[in-house]
VOGU-3710 file (C-alpha; in Angstrom, 3 decimals, decimal comma):
1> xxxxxxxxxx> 91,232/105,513/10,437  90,846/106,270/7,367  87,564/105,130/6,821  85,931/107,403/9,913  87,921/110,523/7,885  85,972/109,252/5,021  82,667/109,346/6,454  82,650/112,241/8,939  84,006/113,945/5,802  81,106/113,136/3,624
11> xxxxxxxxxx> 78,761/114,005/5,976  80,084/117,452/6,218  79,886/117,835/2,601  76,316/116,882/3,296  75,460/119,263/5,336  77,186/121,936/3,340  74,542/121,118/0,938  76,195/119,617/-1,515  74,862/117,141/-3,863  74,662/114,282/-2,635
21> xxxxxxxxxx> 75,518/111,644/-5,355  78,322/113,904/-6,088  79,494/113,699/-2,588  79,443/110,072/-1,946  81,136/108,906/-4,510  83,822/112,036/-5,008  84,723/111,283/-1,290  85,075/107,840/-2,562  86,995/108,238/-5,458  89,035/110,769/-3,590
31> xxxxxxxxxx> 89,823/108,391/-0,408  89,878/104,837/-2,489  92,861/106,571/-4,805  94,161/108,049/-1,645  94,535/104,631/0,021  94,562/101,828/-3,047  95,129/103,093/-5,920  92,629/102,955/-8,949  92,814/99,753/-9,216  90,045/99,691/-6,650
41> xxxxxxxxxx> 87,457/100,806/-8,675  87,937/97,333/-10,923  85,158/96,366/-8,932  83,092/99,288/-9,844  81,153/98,362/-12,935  80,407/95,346/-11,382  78,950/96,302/-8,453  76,934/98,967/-10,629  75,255/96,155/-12,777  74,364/94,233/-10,310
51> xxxxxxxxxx> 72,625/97,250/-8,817  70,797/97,757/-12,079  69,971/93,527/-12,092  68,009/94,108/-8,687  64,293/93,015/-9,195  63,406/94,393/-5,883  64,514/97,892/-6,804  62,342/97,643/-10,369  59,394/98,468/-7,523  60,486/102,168/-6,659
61> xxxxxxxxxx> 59,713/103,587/-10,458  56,423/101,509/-10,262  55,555/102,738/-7,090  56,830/105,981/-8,003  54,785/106,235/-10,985  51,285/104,986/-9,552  51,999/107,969/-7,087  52,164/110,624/-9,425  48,908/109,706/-11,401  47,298/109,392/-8,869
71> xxxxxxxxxx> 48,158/112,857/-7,357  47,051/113,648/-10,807  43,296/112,460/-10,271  42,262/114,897/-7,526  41,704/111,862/-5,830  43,304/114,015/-2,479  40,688/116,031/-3,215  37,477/114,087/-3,715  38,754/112,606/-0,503  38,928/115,756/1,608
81> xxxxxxxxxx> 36,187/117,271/0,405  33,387/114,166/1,161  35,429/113,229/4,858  35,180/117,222/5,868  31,576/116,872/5,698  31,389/113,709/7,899  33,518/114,889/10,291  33,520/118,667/10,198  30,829/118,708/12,224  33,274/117,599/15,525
91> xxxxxxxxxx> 35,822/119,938/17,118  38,318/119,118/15,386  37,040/117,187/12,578  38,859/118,542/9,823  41,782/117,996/11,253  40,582/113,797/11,767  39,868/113,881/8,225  43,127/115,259/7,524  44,826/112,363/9,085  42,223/110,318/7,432
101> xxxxxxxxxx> 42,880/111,071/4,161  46,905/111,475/5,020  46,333/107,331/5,819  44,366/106,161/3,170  46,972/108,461/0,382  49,322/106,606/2,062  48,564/103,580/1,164  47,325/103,928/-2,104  50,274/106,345/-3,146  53,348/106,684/-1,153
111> xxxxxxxxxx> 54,255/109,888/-2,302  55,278/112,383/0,904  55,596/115,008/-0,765  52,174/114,836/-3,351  50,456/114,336/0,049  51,990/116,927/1,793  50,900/119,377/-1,175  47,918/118,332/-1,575  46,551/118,946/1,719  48,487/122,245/1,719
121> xxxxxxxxxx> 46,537/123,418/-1,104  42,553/121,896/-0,048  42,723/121,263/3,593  44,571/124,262/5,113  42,974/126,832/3,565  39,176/125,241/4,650  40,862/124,887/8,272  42,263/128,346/8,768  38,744/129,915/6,792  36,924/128,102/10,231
131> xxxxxxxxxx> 39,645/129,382/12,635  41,758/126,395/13,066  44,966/127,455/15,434  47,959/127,932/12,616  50,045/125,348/14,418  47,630/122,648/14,903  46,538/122,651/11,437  50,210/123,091/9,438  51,230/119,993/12,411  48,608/117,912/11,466
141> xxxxxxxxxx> 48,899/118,223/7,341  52,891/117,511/7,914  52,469/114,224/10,249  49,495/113,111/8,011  51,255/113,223/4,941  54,858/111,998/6,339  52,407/108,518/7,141  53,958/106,945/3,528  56,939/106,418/4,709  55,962/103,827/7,437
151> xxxxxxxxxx> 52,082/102,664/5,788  52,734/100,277/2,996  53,554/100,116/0,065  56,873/102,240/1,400  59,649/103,261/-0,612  61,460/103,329/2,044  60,278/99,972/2,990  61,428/98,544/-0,017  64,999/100,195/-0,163  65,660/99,107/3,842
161> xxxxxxxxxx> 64,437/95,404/2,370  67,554/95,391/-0,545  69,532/96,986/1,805  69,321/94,387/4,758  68,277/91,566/2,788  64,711/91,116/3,998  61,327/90,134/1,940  59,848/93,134/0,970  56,519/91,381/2,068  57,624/90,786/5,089
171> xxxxxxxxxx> 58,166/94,235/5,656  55,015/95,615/4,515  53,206/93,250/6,641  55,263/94,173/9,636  54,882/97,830/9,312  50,856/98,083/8,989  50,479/97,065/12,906  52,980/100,383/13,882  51,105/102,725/10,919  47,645/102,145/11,931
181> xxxxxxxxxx> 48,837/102,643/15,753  50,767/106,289/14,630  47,426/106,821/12,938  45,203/105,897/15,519  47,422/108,127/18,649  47,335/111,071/16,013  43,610/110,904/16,493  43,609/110,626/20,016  45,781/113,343/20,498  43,557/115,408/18,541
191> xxxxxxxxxx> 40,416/114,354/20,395  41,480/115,013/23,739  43,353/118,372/22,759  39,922/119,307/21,138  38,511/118,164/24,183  40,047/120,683/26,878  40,750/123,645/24,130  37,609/123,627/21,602  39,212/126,710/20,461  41,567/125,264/18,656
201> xxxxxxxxxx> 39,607/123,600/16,040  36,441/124,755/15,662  33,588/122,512/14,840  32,660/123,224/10,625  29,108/124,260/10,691  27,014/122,195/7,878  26,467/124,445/5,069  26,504/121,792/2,005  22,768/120,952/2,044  23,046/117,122/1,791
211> xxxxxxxxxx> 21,574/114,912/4,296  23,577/112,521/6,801  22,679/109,721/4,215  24,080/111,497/1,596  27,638/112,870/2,963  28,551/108,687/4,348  26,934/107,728/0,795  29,703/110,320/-1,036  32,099/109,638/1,986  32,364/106,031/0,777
221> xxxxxxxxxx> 32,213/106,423/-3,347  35,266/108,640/-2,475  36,626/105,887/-0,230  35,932/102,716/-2,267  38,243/103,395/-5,699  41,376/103,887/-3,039  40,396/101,303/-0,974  40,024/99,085/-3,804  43,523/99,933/-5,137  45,278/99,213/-1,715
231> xxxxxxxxxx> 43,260/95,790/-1,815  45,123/95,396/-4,949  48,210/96,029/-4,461  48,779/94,734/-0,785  46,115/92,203/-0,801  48,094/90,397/-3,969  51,337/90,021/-1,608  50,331/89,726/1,536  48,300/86,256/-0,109  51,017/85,624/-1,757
241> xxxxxxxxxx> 49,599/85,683/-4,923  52,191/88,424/-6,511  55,503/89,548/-5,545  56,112/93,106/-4,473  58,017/93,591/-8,010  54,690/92,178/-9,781  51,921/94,322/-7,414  53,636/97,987/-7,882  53,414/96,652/-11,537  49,593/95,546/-10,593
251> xxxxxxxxxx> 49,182/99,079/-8,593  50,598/101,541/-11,860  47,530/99,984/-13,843  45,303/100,666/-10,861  46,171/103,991/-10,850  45,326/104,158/-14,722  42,346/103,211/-14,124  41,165/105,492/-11,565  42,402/108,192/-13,859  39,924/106,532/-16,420
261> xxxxxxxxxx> 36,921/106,780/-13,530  37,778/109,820/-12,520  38,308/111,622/-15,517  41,437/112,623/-15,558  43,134/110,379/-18,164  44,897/111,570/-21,062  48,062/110,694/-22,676  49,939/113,909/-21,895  49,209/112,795/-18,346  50,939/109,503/-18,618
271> xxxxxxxxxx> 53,875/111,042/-20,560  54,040/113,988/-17,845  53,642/111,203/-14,641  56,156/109,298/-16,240  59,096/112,428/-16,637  58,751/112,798/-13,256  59,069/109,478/-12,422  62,020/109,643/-14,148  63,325/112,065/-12,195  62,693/110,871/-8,929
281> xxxxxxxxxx> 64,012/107,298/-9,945  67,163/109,026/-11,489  67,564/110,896/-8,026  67,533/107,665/-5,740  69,196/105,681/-8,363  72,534/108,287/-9,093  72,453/108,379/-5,110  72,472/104,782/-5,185  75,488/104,448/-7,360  77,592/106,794/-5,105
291> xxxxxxxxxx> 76,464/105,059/-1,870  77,565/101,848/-3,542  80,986/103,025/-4,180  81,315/105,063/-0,833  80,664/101,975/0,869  83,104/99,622/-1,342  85,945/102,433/-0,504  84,680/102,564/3,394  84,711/98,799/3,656  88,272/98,559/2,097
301> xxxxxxxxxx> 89,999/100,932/4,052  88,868/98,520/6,669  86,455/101,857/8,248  82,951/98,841/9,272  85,563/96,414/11,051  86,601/99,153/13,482  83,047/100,649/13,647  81,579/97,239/14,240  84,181/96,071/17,349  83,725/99,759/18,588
311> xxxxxxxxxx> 79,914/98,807/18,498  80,124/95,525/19,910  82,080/96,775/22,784  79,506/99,556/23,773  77,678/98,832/27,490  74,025/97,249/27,512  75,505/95,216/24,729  72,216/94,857/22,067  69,978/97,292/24,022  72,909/99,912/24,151
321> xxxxxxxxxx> 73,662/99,279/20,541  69,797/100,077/19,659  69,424/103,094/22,000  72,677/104,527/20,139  71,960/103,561/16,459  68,257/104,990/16,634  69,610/108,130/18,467  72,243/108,725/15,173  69,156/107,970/13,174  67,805/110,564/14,407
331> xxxxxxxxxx> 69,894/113,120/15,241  71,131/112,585/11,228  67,354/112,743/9,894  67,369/116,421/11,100  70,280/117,299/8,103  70,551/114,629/5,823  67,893/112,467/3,694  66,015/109,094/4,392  67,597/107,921/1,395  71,592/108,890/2,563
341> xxxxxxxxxx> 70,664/107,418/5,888  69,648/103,910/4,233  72,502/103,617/1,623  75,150/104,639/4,298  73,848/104,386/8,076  71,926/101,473/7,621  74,850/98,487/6,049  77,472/99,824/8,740  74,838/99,013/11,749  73,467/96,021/9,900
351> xxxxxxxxxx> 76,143/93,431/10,157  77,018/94,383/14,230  72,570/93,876/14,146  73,434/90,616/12,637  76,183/89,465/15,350  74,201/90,497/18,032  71,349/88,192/17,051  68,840/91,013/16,985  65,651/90,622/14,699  66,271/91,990/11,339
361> xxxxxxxxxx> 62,805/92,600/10,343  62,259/94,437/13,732  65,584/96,068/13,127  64,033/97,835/9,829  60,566/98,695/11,354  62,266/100,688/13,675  64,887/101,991/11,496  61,656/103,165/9,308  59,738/104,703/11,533  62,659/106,961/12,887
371> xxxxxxxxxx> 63,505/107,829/9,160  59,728/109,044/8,817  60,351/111,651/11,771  63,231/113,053/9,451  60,570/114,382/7,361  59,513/116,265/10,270  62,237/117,255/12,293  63,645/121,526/11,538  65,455/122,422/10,280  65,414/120,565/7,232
381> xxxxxxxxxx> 62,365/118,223/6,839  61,285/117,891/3,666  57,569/117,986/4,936  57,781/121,322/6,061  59,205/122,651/3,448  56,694/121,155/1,107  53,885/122,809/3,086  55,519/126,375/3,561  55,948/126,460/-0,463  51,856/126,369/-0,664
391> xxxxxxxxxx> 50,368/127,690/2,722  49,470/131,387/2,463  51,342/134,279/3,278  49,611/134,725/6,983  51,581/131,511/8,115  54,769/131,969/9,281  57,744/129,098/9,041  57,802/128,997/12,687  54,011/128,503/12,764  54,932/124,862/11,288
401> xxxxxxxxxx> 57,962/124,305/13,033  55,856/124,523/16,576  53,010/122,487/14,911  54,875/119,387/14,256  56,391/118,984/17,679  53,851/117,176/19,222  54,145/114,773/16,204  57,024/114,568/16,378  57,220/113,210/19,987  53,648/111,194/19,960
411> xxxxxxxxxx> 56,020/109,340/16,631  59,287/109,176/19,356  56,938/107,349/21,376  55,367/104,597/19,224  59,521/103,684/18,235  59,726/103,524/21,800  56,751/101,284/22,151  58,296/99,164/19,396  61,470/98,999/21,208  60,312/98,390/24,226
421> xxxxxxxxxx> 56,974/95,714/23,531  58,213/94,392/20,001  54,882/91,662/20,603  52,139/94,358/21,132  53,415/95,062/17,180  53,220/91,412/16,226  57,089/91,200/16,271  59,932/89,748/17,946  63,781/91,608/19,358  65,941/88,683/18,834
431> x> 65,590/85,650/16,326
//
């Protein structure tokens, strides 16, 4: 029992809000002495190097950095601006461009949180000025930017693909089917609610002089240099041509380059991108390294055999195992981070996955569209606390907290989908 002491204590720590690195592997190093001795940690610096050998990982500071330059190019803005005036026009049309723009970012750039902030800062102001309802427009910014987690290239993607073994690839290619359907029911929802409550989100009366020629003719010169980048970077792996390792590499000189054509490239740019890549890559990495030696410690004590025959025993056998694992998901997205979840959640339900004969590469498309609600879920998604750091003073934390909820579910719903029809998503439940 040691092992479940070990991990319900960790996540307490967790949710205490301490750091978690720290916590993963103090816990371990406090448990492993506990129950083995130091000789345990032997294995350590082995285990660390091959974590620092892993080509697949050299993708998240690549990805990572194309990101942040590109958040650096306004292109989020040049984007905004040219889709508001096709669509603004609509009830509800800034809010369509929104998700839009949330999409196409995603793609090209990954970044939640750049996303989230960057439609904070251009889009919500322009929505309330035209007397968009608080909650619909904070909602829609949160579940439009929260769209990189799931819409390749994924960070997340890519750590669930070390994690479980799986091409990277192949995960990319499985997750655009479930992004562009999120995408497309975000839409709808925002159609039909426009539809019965106009009120909500005003149509943007045309005030910028340029003909309907014009605003689809700077609509697409905003759309192309994005579009061109994704074409890039996911077009080179899904034909095979480059690995994921080799496009991220492909998609950080992409993103110079539209700093070039945009105008925003200088070298203090590329030296400040790249400290906070750093950072970011230091962050997953450090938690990396504890998760790593949490899990040595948890397998050791012999904590995943008992889990796993306490799994394998649970009624509906692989249906009940799904319905329980993506409820923990979950219910652990609304305290703790995507990244915890995959380094600790994700290898104790991946070998019972494994004897049950369920579909690995299904396995992780769910698993990564549940971890992109834990950007949305209060009390602590990250999403809303990116927007309530640059929405002004009028909106209210609850304001964005009742906004999201019908994200929230209409996301609930397309795992379910997934679950449920694994072929309307191109995809199979069992091998």
């Amino acid at each position: 029992m040691i092992g479940m002491i070990m991990f319900a204590a960790a996540l307490i720590l967790l949710m205490l809000g301490f750091p978690v690195a720290f916590t993963f592997g103090g816990v371990a190093l406090f448990f492993g002495v506990f129950a083995e001795g130091m000789d345990l940690f032997a294995f350590m610096p082995y285990r660390i190097m091959s974590v620092m050998q892993n080509t697949v990982l050299m993708a998240v500071p690549l990805f990572i950095f194309m990101g942040v330059v590109l958040q650096r190019t306004r292109l989020a803005e040049q984007l905004l601006t040219s889709m508001g005036r096709l669509f603004g026009g609509l009830p509800g049309g800034l809010a369509i461009s929104t998700i839009l723009v949330g999409a196409l970012l995603a793609a090209s750039t990954g970044v939640v949180g750049a996303s989230v902030v960057a439609m904070g800062l251009i889009s919500l102001p322009v929505m309330l000025a035209h007397d968009y309802d608080k909650r619909l427009a904070t909602g829609t910014i949160c579940a439009a930017g929260t769209l990189g987690q799931i819409v390749p290239p994924s960070i997340i993607l890519i750590i669930l693909g070390d994690v479980l073994g799986l091409p990277v690839g192949d995960l990319f290619k499985a997750a655009v089917i479930p992004g562009v359907v999120l995408v497309g029911l975000y839409i709808f929802y925002i159609l039909v609610l426009t539809r019965f409550q106009p009120q909500m989100a005003p149509a943007m009366p045309d005030d910028s002089g340029l003909s309907r020629k014009k605003e689809i003719l700077a609509a697409l010169l905003a759309i192309i240099p994005p579009l061109a980048l994704i074409v890039v970077v996911l077009g080179s792996i899904f034909a095979g041509i480059a690995t994921p390792t080799e496009s991220s590499a492909l998609g950080g000189i992409g993103a110079i380059v539209l700093a070039i054509i945009y105008r925003q490239f200088s070298f203090k740019m590329v030296w400040d991108a790249s400290k906070d890549t750093v950072k970011v890559t230091a962050m997953v990495f450090a938690i990396l390294v504890g998760a790593t030696a949490f899990s040595m410690v948890f397998s050791y004590t012999g904590g995943d055999y008992l889990l796993e025959e306490w799994l394998l025993q649970l009624p509906g056998e692989k249906w009940g195992f799904i319905i329980l694992a993506m409820l923990v998901i979950l219910v652990l997205g609304f305290f703790i981070d995507f990244v915890e979840i995959s380094f600790i959640i994700v290898p104790i339900l991946a070998p019972v996955a494994e004897a049950m004969g369920i579909n690995m590469l299904w396995f992780a498309i769910l698993i990564a569209m549940n971890l992109q609600t834990s950007f949305l879920t209060p009390p602590f998604g990250f999403s809303l606390f990116y927007l309530k750091g640059v929405s002004p003073p009028g909106v209210r934390t609850t304001d964005i907290y009742k906004g999201v909820l019908p994200f929230i579910l209409m996301q609930i719903l397309v795992l379910a989908m997934i679950v449920i029809f694994p072929e309307w998503f191109g995809m199979s439940a069992s091998y």
